[in-house]
CHARMM internal coordinates of N, CA and C (Angstrom, degrees):
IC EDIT
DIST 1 N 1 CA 1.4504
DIST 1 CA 1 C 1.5322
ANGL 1 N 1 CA 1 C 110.83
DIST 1 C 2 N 1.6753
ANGL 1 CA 1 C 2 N 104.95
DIHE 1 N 1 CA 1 C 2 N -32.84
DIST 2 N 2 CA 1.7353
ANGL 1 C 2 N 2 CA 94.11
DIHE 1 CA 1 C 2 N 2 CA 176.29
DIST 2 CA 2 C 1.4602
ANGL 2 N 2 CA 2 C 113.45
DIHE 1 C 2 N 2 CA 2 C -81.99
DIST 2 C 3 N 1.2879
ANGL 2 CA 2 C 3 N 120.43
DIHE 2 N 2 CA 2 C 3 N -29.22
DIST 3 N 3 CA 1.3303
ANGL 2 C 3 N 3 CA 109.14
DIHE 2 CA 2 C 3 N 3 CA 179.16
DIST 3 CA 3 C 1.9112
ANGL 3 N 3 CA 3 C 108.96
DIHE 2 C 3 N 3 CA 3 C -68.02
DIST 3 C 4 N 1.0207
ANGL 3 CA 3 C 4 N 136.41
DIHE 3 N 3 CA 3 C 4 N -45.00
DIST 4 N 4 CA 1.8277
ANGL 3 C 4 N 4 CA 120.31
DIHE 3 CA 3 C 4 N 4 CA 147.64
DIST 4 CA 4 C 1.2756
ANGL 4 N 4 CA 4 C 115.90
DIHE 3 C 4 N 4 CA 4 C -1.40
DIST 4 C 5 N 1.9098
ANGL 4 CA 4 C 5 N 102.86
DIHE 4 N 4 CA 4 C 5 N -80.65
DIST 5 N 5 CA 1.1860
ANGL 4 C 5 N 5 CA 105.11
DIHE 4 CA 4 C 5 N 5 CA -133.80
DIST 5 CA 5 C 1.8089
ANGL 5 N 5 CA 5 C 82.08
DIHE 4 C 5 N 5 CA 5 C -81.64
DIST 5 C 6 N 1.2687
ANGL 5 CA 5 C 6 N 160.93
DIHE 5 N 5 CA 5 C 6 N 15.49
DIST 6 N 6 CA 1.4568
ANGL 5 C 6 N 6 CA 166.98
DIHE 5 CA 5 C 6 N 6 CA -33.35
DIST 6 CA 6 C 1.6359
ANGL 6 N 6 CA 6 C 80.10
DIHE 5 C 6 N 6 CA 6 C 139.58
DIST 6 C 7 N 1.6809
ANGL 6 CA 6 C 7 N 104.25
DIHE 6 N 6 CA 6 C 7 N -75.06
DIST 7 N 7 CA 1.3579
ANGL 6 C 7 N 7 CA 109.73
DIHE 6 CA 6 C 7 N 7 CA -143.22
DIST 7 CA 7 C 1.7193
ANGL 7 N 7 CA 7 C 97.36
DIHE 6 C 7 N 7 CA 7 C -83.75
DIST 7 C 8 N 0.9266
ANGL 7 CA 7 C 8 N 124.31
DIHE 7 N 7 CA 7 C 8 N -35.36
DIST 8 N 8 CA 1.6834
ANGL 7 C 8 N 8 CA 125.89
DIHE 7 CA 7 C 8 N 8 CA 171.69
DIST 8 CA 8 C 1.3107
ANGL 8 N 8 CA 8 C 120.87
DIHE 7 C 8 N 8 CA 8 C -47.02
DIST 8 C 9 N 1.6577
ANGL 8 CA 8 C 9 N 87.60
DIHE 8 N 8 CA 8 C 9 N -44.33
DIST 9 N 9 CA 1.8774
ANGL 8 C 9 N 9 CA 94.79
DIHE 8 CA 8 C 9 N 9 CA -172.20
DIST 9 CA 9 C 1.4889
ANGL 9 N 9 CA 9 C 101.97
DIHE 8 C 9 N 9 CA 9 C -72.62
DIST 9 C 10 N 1.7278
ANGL 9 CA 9 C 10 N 127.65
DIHE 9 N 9 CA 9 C 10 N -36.08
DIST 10 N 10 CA 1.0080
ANGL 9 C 10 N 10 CA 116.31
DIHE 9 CA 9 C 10 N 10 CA 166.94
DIST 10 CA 10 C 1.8763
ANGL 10 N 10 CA 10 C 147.13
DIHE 9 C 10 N 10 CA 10 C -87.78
DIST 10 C 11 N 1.5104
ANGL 10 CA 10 C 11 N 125.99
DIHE 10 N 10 CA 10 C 11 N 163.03
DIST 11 N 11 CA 1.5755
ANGL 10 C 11 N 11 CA 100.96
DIHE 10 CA 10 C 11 N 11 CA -175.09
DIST 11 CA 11 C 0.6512
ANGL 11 N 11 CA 11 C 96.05
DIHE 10 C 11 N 11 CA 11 C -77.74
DIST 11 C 12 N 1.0910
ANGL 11 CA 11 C 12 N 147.33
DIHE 11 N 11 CA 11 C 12 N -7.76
DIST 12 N 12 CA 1.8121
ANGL 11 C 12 N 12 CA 107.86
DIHE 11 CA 11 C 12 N 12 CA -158.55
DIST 12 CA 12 C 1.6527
ANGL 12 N 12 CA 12 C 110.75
DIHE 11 C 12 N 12 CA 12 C -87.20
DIST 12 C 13 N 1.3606
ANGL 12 CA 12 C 13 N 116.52
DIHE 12 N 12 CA 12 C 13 N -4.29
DIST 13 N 13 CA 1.6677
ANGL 12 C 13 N 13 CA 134.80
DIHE 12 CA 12 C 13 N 13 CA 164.34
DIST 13 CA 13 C 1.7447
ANGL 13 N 13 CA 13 C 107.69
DIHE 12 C 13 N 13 CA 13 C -39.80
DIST 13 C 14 N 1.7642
ANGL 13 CA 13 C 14 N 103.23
DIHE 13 N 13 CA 13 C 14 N -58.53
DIST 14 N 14 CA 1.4494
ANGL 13 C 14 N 14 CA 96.71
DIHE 13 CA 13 C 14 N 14 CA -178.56
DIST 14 CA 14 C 0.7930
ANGL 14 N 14 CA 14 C 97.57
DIHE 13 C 14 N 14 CA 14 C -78.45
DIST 14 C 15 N 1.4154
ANGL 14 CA 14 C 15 N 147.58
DIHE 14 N 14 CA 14 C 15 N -20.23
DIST 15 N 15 CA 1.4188
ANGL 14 C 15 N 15 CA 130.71
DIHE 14 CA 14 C 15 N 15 CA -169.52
DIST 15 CA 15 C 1.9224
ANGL 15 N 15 CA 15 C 110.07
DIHE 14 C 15 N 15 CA 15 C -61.79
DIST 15 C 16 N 1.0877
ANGL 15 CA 15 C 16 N 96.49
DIHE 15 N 15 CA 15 C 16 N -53.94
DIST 16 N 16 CA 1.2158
ANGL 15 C 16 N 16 CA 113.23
DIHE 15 CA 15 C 16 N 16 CA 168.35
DIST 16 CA 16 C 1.2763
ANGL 16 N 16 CA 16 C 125.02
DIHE 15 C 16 N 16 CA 16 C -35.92
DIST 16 C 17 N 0.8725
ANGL 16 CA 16 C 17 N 106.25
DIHE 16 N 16 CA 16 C 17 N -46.36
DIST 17 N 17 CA 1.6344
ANGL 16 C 17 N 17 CA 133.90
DIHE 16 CA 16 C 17 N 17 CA -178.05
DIST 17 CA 17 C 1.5687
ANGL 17 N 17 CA 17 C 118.44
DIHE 16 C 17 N 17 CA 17 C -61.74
DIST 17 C 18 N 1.6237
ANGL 17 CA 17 C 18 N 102.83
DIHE 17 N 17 CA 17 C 18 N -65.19
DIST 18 N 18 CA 1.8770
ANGL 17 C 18 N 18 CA 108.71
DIHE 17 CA 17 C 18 N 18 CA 164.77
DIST 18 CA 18 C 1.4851
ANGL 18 N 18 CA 18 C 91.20
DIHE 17 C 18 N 18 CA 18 C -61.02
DIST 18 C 19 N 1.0957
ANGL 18 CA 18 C 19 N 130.56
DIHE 18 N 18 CA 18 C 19 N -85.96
DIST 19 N 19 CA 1.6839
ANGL 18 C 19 N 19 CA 108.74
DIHE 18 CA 18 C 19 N 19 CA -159.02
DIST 19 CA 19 C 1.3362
ANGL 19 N 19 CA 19 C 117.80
DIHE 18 C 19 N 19 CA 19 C -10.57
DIST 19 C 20 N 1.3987
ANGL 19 CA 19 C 20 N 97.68
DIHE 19 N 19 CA 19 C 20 N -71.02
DIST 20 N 20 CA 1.7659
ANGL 19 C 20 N 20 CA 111.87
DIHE 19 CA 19 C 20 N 20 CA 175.02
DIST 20 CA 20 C 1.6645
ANGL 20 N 20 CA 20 C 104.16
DIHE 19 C 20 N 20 CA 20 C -8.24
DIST 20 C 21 N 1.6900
ANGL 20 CA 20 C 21 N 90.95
DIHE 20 N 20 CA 20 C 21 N -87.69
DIST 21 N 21 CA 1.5510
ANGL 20 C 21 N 21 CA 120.03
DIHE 20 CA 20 C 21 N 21 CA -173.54
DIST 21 CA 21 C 1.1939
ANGL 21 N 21 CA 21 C 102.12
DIHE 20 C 21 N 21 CA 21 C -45.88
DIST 21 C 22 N 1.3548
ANGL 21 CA 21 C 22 N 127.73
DIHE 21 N 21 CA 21 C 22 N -55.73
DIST 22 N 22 CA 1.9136
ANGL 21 C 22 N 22 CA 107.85
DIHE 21 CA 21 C 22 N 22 CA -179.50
DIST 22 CA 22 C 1.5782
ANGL 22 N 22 CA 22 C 111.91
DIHE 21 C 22 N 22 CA 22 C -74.16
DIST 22 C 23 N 1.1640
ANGL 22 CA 22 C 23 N 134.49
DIHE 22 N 22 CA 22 C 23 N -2.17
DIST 23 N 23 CA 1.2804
ANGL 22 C 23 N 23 CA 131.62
DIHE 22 CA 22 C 23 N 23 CA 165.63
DIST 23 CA 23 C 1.6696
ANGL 23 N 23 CA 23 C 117.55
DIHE 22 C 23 N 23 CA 23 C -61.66
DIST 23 C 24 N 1.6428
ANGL 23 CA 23 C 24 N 101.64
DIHE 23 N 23 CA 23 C 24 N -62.84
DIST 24 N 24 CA 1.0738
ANGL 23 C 24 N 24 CA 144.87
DIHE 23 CA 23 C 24 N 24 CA 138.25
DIST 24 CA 24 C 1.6581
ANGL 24 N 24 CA 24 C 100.97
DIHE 23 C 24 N 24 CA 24 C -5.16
DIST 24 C 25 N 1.2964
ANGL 24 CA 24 C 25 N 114.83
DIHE 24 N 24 CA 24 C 25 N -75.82
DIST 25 N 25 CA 2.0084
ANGL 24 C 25 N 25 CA 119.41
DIHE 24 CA 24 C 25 N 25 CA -177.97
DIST 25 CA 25 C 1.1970
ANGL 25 N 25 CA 25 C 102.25
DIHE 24 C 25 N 25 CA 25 C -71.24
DIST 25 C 26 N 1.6977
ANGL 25 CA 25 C 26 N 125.59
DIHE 25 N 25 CA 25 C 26 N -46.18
DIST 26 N 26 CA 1.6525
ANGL 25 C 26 N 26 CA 111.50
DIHE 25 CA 25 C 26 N 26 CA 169.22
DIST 26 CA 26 C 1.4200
ANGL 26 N 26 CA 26 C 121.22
DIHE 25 C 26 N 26 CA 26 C -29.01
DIST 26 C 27 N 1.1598
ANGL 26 CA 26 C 27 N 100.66
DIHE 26 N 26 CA 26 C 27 N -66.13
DIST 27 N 27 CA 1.7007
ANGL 26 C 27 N 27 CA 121.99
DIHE 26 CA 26 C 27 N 27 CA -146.97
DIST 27 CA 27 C 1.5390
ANGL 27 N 27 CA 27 C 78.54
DIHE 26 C 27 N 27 CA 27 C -73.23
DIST 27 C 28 N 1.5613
ANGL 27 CA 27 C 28 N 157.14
DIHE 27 N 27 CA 27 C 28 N -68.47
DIST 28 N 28 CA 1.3449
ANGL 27 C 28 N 28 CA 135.56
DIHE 27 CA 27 C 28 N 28 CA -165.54
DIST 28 CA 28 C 1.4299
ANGL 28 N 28 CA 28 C 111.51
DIHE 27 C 28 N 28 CA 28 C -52.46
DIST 28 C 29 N 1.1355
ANGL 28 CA 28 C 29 N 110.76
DIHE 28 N 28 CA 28 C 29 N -32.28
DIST 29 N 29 CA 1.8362
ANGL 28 C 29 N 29 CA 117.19
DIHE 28 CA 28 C 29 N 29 CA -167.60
DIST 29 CA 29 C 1.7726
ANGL 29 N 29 CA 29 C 95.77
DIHE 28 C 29 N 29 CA 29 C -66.27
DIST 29 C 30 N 1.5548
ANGL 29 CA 29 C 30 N 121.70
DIHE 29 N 29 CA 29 C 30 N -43.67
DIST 30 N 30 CA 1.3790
ANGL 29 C 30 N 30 CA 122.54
DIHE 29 CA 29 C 30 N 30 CA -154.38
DIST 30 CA 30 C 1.7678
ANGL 30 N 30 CA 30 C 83.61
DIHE 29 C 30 N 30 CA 30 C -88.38
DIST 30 C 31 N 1.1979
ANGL 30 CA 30 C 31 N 122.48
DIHE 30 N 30 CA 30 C 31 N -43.76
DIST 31 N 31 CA 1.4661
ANGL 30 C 31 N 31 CA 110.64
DIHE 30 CA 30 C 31 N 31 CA 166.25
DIST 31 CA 31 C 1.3314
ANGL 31 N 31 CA 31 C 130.61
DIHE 30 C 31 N 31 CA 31 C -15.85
DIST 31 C 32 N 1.4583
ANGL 31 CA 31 C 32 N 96.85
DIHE 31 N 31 CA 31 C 32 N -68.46
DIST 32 N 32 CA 1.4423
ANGL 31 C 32 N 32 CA 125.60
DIHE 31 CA 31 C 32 N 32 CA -145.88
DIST 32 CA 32 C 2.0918
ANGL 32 N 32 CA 32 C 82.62
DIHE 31 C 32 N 32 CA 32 C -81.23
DIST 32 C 33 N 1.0293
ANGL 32 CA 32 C 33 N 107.27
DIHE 32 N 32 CA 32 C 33 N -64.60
DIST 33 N 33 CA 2.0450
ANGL 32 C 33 N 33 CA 109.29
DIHE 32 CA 32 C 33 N 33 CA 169.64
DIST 33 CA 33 C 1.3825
ANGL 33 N 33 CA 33 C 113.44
DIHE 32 C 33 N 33 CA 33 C -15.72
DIST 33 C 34 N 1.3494
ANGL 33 CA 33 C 34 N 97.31
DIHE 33 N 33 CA 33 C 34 N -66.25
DIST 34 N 34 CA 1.9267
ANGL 33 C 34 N 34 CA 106.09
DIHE 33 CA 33 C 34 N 34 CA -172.43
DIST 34 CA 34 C 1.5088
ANGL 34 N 34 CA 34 C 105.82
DIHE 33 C 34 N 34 CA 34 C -76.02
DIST 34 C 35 N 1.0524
ANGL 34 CA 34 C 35 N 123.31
DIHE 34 N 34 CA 34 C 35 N -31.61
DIST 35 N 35 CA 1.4955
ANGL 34 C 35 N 35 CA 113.30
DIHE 34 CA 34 C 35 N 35 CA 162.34
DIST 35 CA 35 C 1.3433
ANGL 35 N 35 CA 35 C 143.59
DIHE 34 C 35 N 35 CA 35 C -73.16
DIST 35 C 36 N 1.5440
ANGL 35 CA 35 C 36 N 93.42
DIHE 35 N 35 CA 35 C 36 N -18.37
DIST 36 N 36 CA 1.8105
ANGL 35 C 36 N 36 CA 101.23
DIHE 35 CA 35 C 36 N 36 CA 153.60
DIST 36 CA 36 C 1.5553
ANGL 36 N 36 CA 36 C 125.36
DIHE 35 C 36 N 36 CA 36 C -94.29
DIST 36 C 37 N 1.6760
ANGL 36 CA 36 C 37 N 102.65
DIHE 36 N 36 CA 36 C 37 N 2.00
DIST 37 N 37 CA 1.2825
ANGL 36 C 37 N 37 CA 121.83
DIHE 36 CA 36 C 37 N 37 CA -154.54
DIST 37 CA 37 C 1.6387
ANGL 37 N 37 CA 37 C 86.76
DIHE 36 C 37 N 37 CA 37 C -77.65
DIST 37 C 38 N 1.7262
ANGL 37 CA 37 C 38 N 87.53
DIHE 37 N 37 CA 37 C 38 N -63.86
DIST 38 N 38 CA 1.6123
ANGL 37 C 38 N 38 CA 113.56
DIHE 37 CA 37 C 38 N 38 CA -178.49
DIST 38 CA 38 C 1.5243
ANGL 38 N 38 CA 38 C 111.31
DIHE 37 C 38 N 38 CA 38 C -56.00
DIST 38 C 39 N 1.1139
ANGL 38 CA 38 C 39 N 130.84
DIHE 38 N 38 CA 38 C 39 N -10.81
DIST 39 N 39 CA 1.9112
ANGL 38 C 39 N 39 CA 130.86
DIHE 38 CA 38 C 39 N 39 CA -175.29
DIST 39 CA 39 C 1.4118
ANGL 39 N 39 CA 39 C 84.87
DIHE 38 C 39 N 39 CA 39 C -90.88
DIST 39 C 40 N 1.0467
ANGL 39 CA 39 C 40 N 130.44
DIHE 39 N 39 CA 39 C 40 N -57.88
DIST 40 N 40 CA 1.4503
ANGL 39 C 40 N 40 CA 120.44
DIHE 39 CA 39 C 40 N 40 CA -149.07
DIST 40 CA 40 C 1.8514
ANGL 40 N 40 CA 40 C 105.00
DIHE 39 C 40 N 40 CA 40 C -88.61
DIST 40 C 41 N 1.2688
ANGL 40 CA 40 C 41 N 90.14
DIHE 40 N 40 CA 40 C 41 N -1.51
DIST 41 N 41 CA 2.1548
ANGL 40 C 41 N 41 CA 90.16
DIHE 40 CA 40 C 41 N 41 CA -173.07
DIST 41 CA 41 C 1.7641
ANGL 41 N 41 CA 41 C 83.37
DIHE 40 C 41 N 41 CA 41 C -85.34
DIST 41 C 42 N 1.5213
ANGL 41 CA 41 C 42 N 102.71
DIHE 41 N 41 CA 41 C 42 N -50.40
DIST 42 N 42 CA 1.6032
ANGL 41 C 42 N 42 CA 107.43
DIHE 41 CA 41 C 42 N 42 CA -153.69
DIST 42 CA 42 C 1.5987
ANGL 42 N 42 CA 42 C 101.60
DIHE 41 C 42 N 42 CA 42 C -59.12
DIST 42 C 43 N 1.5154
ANGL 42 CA 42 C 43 N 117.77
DIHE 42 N 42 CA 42 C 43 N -34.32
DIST 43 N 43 CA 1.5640
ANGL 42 C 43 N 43 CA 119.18
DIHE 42 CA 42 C 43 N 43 CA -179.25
DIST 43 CA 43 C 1.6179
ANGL 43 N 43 CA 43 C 106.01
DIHE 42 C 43 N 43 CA 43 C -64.83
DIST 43 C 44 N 1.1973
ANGL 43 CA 43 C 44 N 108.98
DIHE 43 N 43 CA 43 C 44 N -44.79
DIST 44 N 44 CA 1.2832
ANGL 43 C 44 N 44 CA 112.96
DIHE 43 CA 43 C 44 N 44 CA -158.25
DIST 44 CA 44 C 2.2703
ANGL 44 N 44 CA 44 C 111.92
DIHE 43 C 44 N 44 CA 44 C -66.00
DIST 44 C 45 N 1.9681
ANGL 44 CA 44 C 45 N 86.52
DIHE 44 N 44 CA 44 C 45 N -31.10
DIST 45 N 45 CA 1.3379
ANGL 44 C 45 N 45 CA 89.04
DIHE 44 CA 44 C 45 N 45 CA 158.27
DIST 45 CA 45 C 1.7610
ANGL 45 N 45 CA 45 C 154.32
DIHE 44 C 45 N 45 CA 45 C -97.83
DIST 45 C 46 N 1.9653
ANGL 45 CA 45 C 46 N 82.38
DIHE 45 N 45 CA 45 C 46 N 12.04
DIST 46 N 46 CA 1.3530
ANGL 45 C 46 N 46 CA 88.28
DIHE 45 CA 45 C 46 N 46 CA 160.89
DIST 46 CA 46 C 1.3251
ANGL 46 N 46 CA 46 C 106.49
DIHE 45 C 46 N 46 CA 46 C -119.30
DIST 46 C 47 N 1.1669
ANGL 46 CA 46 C 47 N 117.57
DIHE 46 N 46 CA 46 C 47 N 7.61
DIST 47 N 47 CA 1.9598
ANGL 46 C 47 N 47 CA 94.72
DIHE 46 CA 46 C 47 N 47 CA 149.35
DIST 47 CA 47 C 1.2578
ANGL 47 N 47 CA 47 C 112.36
DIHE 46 C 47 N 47 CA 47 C -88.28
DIST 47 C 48 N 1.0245
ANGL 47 CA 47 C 48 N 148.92
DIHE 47 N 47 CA 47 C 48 N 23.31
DIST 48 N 48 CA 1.2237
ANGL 47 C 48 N 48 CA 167.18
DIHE 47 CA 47 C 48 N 48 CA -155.62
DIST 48 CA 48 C 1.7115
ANGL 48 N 48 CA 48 C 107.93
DIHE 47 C 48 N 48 CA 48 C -124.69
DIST 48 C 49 N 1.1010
ANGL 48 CA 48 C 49 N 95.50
DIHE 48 N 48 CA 48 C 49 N -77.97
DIST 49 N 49 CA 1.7341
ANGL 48 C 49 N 49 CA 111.32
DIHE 48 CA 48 C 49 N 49 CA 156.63
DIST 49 CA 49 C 1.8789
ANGL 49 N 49 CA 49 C 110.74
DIHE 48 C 49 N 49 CA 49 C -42.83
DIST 49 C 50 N 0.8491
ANGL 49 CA 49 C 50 N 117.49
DIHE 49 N 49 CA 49 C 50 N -58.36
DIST 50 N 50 CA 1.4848
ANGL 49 C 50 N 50 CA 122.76
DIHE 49 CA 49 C 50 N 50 CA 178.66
DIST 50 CA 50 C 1.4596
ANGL 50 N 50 CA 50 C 131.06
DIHE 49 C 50 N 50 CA 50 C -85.21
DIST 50 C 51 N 1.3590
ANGL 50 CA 50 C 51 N 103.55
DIHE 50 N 50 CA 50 C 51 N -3.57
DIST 51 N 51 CA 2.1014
ANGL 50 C 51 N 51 CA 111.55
DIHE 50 CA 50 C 51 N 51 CA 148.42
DIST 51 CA 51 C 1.1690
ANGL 51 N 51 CA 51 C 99.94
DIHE 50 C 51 N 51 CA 51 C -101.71
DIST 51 C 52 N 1.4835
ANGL 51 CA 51 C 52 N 141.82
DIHE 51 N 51 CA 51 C 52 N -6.45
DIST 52 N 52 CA 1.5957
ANGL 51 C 52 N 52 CA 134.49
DIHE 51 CA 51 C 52 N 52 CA 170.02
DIST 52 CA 52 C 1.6208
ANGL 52 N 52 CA 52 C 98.76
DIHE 51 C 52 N 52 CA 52 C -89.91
DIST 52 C 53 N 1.1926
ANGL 52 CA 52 C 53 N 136.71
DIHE 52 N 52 CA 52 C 53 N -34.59
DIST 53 N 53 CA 1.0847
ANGL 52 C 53 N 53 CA 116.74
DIHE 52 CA 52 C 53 N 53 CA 174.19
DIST 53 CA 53 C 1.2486
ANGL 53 N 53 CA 53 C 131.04
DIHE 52 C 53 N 53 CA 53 C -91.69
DIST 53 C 54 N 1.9844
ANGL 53 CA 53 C 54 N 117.35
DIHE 53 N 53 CA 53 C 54 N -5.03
DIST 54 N 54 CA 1.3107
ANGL 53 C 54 N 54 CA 108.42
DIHE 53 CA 53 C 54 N 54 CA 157.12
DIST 54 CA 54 C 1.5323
ANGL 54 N 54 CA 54 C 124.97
DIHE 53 C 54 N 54 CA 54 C -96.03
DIST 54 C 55 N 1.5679
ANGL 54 CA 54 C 55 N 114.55
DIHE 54 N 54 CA 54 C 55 N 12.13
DIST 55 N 55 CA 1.1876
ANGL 54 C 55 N 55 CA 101.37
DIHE 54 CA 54 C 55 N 55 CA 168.26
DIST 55 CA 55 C 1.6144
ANGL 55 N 55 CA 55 C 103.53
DIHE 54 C 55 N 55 CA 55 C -128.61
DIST 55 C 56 N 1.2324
ANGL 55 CA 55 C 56 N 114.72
DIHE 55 N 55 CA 55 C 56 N 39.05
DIST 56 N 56 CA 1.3619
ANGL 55 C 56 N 56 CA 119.77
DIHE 55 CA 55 C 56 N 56 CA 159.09
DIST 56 CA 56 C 1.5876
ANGL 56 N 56 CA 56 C 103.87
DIHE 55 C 56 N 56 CA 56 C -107.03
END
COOR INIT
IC SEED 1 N 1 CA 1 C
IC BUILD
């Protein structure tokens, strides 16, 4: 309970806090990258797969 009322009384609590939250927006942003990264690799390797298998 004293370390709380510690962190309230001091800034660096919110400070702490936005970091958090922009960490927090990083990590969805780098999400959201590799998951369109990965849609467009995975498409790109089954048309790939599927002009190799109609002209094999």
């Amino acid at each position: 309970m004293q370390f709380l009322k510690s962190l309230l009384a001091e800034e660096d609590g919110p400070t702490a806090v936005e970091y958090a939250v922009m960490l927090a927006a990083i990590v969805m942003v780098c999400i959201a990258a590799i998951a369109a990264v990965g849609t467009k690799t995975n498409a790109l390797f089954e048309n790939a797969t599927t002009e190799l298998q109609n002209h094999g």
